[in-house]
C-alpha positions in Angstrom: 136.7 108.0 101.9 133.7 109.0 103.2 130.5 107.4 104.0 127.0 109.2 105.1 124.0 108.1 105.9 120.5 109.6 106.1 118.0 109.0 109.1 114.2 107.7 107.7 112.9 110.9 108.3 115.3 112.3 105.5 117.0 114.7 108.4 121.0 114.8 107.7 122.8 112.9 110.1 126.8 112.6 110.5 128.3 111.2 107.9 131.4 108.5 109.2 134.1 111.2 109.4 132.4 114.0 111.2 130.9 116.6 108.2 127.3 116.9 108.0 126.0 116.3 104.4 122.6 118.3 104.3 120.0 117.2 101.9 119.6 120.4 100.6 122.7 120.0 98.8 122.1 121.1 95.2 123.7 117.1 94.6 121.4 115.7 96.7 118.4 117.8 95.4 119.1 116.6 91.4 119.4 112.8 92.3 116.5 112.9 94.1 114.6 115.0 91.1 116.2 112.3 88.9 114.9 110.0 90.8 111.2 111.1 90.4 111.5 111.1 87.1 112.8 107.4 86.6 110.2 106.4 88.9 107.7 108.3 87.2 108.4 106.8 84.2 108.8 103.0 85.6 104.7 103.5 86.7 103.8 104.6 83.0 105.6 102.3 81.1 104.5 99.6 83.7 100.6 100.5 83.1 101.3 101.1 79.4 102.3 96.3 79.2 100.4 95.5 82.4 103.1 94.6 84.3 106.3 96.1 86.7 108.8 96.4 84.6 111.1 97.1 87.7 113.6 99.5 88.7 116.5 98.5 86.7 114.7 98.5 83.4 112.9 102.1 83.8 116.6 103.4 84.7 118.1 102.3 81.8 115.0 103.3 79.3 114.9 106.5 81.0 118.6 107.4 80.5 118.3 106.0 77.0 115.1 108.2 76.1 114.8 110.9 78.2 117.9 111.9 80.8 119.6 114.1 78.4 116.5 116.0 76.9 115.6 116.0 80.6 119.0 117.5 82.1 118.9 119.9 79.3 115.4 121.5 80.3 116.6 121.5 83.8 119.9 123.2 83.0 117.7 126.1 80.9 115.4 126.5 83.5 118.1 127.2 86.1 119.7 130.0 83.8 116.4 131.8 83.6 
């Protein structure tokens, strides 16, 4: 099992066993797209009641709602 970790400056460090994980990984690069868009949609959903709705609630409406429309459009695009 390995574990990896990422300096604050998002440069690739060593991860526990000795590989270097870059975060140019094509893994690393759709989490952190994913990740855009959940947070992207936690600010509008938060403006849209007044209030944070929080992390754990815009992942979950996001997955429900959007992921697979979202994964889809990402998929085509890539093909093209």
């Amino acid at each position: 099992m390995s574990a990896w970790f990422m300096s604050e400056n998002k440069q690739p460090i060593q991860s526990l066993d000795g590989s270097i994980l870059l975060k140019s990984s094509s893994l690393y690069r759709e989490f952190q797209a994913e990740r855009e868009e959940i947070l992207k949609h936690k600010w509008l959903e938060s403006e849209k009641l007044g209030r944070d709705i929080g992390f754990e609630s815009a992942l979950t409406d996001w997955i429900v709602k959007h992921r697979g429309k979202w994964r889809k459009s990402r998929q085509q695009a890539a093909s093209h």
